[in-house]
Phi, psi and omega in degrees: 000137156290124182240154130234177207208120182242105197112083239228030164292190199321288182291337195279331172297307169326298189288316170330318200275304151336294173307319156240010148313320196275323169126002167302127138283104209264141166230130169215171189201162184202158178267338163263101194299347204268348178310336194276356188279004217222307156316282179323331189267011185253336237055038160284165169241115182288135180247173221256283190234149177284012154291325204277334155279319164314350172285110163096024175244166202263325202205135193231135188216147191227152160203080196254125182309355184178171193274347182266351152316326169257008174252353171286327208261349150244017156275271175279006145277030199026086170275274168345315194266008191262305171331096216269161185287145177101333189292168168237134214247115164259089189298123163232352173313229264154036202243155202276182190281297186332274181333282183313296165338306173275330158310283234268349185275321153306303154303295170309336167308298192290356198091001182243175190251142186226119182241157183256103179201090185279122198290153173226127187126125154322127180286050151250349180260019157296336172301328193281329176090040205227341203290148169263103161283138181246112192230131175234104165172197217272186211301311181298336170272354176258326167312324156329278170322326210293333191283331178276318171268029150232018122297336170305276215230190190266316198205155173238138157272121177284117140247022150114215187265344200274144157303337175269359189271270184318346165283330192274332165275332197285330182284343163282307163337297196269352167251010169252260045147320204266308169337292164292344144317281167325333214275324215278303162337329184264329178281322154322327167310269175325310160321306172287348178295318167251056143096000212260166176273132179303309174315341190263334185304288172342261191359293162326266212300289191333326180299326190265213210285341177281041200261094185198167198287322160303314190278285175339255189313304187297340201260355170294307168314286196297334164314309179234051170016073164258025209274007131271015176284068194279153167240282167254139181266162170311291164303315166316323174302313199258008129310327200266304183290014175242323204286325180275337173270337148298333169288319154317304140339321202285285203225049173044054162271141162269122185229096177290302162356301167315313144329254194343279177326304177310309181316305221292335212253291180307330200280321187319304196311320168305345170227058144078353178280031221266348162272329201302158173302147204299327184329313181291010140354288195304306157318343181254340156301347183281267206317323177313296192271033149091352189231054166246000000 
């Protein structure tokens, strides 16, 4: 199939290099040309501008940090306008219920189709084929799709036809997750407040009933305050928590958890941590309780 792929940070490399491991034809584009270099050395085509990729592919994919990323690169870098009738547009980023509602509205204009299919897994375990997709928009394009997302990952999630049913799963994901995170930060606190050593605490939860990929690895960061092992930043993180608490607001959910979490998240940044892994939640819960 002809792909294109827009947007060559960590997972967006990641997820390309799978898509053509699988036997795709990649056209791809970044605003840093050398991200691109790895494709190209598989026989991808770096294109110039993300017009020039979306022009003449079946299917398009973006994996972009945040909603004025995707409405820049598809308005004004014409994407949208690039696009042959009928193509199809694969969002995989991380976008609010707003954004999406209006992407898929766009796209519907123009004539094109726009799914929603946000990833779940740090990008290191796409290489392992471990990655989740969650895909949402209407049937016949995900029936398109379905041979590019199981070259993505281990499983794809069906969330129906609205594009936003997947924003929506992907953003309660990522607020029990960030959530649980925060949390694992106030127990790490407490131990410490009497002396106990963090690996052993880690240890304790792992051992039990918290023995998953959130406690292991996140609660492995906060152990050995290791919070330049980034997965997700601080700031994304707190994009991801305002983009899950405006959704809530939307159709009147209360996510008190969320607040907490979000502060935790405004206090790092405020001291400069705001590239470090979202994780360090937990340090700025330290500092809250006196023992920074």
């Amino acid at each position: 199939m002809k792909v294109g792929f827009i947007g060559l940070g960590r997972m967006g490399e990641a997820i390309a290099l799978r898509l053509q491991a699988a036997g795709h034809d990649l056209a791809v584009y970044n605003r840093t040309a050398a991200k691109a270099k790895a494709l190209a050395d598989g026989g991808a085509t770096v294109a110039g501008s993300p017009a020039e990729v979306a022009a003449g592919c079946e299917v398009v994919f973006t994996c972009l940090a945040d909603d004025a990323s995707l409405a820049e690169i598809c308005r004004q870098a014409g994407v949208i306008d690039a696009m042959e009738d009928g193509a199809i547009h694969v969002a995989t980023g991380t976008h609010g219920i707003d954004a999406t509602k209006a992407m898929a509205a766009a796209h519907a204009k123009a004539g094109l189709t726009y799914i929603a299919a946000p990833v779940i897994g740090r990008f290191t375990i796409v290489a392992e084929g471990k990655l989740i997709v969650i895909a949402a928009g209407p049937k016949t394009a995900i029936e398109t799709c379905a041979p590019l997302f199981e070259a993505m990952g281990k499983r794809t999630f069906l969330a129906g036809d609205a594009p936003e049913a997947a924003a929506s799963i992907k953003l309660a994901n990522n607020f029990v997750l960030g959530c649980a995170i925060e949390v694992m930060g106030e127990g790490f606190s407490l131990v410490r407040g009497f002396g106990v050593e963090p690996s052993v605490f880690h240890e304790v939860l792992t051992e039990g009933v918290f023995n998953c990929p959130a406690y292991t690895g996140y609660g492995d960061i906060i152990a050995k305050e290791d919070y330049d092992r980034v997965g997700i930043t601080a700031v994304l993180g707190l994009k991801d928590a305002m983009l899950a608490l405006k959704a809530a607001e939307s159709v009147g959910v209360v996510l008190p958890s969320g607040e907490v979490w979000r502060e935790r998240l405004e206090g790092a940044i405020g001291q400069g941590e705001g590239g470090k892994d979202w994780s360090v939640v937990a340090k700025e819960q330290a500092r809250k309780s006196g023992l920074e």
